[in-house]
BAFI-3210 file (N, C-alpha, C; in Angstrom, 3 decimals, decimal comma, padded with zeros to 6 digits):
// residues 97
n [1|2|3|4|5|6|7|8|9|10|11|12|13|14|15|16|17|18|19|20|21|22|23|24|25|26|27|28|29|30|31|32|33|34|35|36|37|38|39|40|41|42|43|44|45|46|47|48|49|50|51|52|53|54|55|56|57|58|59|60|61|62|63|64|65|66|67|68|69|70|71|72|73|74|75|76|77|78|79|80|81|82|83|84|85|86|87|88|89|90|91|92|93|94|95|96|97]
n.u [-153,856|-151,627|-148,926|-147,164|-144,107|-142,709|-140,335|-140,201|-141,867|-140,747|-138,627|-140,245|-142,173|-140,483|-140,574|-140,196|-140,154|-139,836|-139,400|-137,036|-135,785|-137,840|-137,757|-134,885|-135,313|-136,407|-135,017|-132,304|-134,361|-134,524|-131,601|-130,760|-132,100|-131,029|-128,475|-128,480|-129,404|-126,742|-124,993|-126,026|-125,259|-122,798|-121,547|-122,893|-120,872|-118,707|-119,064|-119,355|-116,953|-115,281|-116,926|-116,222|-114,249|-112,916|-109,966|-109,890|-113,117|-113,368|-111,325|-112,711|-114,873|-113,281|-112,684|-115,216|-116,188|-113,894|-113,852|-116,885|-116,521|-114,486|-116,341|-118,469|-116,520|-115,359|-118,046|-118,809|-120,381|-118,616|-116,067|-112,774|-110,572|-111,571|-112,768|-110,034|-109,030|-111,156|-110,398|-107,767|-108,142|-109,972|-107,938|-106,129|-107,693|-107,995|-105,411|-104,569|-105,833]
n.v [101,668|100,881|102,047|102,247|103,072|103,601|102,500|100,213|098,757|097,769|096,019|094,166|093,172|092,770|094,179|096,259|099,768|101,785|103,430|102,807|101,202|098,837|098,386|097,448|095,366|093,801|093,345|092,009|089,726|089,150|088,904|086,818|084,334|083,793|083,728|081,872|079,531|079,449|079,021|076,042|074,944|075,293|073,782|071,195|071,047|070,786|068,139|066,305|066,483|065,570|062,882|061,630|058,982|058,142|059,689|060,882|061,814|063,150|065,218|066,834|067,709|069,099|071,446|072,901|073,266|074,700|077,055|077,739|077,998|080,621|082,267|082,603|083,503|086,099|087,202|087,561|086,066|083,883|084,381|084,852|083,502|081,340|080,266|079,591|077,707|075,741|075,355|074,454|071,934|070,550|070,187|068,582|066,678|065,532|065,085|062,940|060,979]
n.w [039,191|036,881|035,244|032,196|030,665|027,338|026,952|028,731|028,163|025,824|026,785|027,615|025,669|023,392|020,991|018,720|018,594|017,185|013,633|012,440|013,665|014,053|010,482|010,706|012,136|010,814|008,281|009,564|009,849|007,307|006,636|008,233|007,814|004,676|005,463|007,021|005,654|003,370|004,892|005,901|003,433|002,930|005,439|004,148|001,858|002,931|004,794|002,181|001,108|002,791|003,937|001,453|-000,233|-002,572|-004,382|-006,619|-007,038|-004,291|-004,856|-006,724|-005,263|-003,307|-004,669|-005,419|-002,689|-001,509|-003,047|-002,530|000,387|000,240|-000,562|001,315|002,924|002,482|001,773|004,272|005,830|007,221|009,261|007,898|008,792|009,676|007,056|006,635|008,238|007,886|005,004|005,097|006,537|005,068|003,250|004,036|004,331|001,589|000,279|002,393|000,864]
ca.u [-153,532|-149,825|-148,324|-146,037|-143,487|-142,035|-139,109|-140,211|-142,752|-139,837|-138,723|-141,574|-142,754|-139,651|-140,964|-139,090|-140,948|-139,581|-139,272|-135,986|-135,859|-139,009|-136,924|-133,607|-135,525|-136,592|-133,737|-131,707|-135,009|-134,219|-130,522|-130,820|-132,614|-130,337|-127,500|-128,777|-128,795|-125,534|-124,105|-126,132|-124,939|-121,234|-121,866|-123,002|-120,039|-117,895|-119,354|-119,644|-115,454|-114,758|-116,779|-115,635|-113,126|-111,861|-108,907|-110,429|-114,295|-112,687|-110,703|-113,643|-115,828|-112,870|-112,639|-116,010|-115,694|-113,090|-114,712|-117,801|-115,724|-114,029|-116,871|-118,667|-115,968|-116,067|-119,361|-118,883|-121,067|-117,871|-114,295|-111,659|-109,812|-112,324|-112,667|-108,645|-109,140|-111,912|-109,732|-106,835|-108,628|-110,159|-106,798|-105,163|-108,060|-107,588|-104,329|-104,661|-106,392]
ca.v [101,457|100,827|102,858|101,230|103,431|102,196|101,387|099,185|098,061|097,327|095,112|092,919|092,722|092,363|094,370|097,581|100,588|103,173|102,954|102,469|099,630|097,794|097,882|096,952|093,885|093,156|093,544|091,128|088,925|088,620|088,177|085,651|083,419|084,108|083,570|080,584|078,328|079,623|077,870|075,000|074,307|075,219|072,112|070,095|070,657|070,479|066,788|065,971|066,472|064,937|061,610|060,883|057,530|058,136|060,942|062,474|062,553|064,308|066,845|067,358|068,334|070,226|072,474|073,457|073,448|075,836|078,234|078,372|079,050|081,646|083,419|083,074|084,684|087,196|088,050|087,791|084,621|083,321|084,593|084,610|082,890|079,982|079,380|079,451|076,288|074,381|074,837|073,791|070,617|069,918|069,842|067,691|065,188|065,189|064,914|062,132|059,977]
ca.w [037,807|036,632|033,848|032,005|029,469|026,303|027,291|029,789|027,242|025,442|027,356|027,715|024,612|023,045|019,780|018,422|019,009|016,251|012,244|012,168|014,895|012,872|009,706|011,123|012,664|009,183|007,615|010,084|010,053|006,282|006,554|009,288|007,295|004,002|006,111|007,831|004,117|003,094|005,623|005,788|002,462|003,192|005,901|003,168|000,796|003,760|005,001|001,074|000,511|004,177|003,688|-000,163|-000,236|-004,005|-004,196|-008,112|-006,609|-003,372|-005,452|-007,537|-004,562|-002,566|-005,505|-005,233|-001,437|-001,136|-004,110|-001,305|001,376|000,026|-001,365|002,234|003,699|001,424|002,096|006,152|006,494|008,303|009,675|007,058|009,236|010,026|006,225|006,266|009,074|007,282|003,751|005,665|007,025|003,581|002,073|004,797|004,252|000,245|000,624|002,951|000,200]
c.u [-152,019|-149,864|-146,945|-145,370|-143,019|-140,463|-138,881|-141,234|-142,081|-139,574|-139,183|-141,925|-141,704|-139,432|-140,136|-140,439|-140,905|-139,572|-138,166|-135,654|-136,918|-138,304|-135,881|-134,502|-135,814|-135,986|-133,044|-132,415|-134,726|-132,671|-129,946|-130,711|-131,782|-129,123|-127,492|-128,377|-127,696|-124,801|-124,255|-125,195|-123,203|-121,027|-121,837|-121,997|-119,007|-117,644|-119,108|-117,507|-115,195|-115,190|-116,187|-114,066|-112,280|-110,947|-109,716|-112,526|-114,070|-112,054|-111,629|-114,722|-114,867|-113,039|-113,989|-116,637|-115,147|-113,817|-115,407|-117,074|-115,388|-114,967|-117,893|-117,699|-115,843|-116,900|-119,717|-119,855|-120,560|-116,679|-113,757|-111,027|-110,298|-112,404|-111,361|-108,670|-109,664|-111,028|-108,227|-107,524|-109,122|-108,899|-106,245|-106,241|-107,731|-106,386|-103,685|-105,157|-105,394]
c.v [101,586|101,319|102,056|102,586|102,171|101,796|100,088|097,672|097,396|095,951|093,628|092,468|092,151|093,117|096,156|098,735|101,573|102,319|102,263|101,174|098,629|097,746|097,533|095,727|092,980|093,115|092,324|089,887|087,871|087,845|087,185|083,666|083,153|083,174|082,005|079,410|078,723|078,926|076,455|074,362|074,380|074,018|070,951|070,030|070,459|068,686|065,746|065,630|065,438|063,143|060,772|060,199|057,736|059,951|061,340|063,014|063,488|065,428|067,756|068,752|069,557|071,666|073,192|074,077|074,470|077,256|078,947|079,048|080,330|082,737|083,913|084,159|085,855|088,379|088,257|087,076|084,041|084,162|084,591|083,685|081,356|079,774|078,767|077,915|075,403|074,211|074,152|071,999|070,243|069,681|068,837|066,485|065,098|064,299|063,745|060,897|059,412]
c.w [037,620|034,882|033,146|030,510|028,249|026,581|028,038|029,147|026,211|025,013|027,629|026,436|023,728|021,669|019,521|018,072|017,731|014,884|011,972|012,826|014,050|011,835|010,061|011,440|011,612|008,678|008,555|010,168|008,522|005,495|007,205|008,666|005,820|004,372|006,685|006,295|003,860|003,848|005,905|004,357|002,631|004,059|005,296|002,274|001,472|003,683|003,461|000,856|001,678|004,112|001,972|000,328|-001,679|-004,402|-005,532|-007,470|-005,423|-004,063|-006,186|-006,346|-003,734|-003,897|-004,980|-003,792|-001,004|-002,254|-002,877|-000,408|001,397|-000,088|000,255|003,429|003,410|001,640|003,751|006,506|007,441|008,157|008,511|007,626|009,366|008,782|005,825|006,830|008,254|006,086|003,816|005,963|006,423|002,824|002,799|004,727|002,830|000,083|001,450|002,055|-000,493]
res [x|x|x|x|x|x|x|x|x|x|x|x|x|x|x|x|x|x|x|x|x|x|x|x|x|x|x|x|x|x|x|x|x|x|x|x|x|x|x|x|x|x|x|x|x|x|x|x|x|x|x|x|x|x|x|x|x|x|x|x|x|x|x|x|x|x|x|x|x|x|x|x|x|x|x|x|x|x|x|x|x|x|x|x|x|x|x|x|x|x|x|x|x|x|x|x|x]
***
């Protein structure tokens, strides 16, 4: 017969053994998913400023563009620095129109 501890059970199973470990997994299971749309949609207002052809519907959307950004970085969705890039590279396409 083979004995198996929990740690090793761990392991294998992949599943969190204590209270605190089961809520933490829930907790990251819920900000995962949270986290996950927030950025899809930062994507979408990204792609949304990037393909627009007319310079006032582009300014319209960077505005709201950079708002997001900001507020994801903010909240540590992304870098500070990486929304500094994308609001950089949204202004240099505007700006480009």
């Amino acid at each position: 017969m083979v004995t198996i501890n929990k740690k090793s059970l761990n392991s294998i199973t992949g599943m969190a053994q204590n209270k605190s470990a089961i809520k933490r997994d829930r907790q990251n299971a819920k900000r995962n998913a949270h986290n996950r749309a927030r950025r899809s949609k930062m994507r979408t207002l990204i792609k949304k400023v990037m393909i627009s052809t007319s310079k006032d519907e582009a300014q319209v959307l960077y505005k709201e563009a950079v708002s997001y950004l900001d507020r994801m970085s903010v909240k540590g969705v992304i870098h500070t620095n990486n929304a500094a890039r994308k609001k950089a590279q949204l202004t240099r396409h505007v700006n480009a129109l």
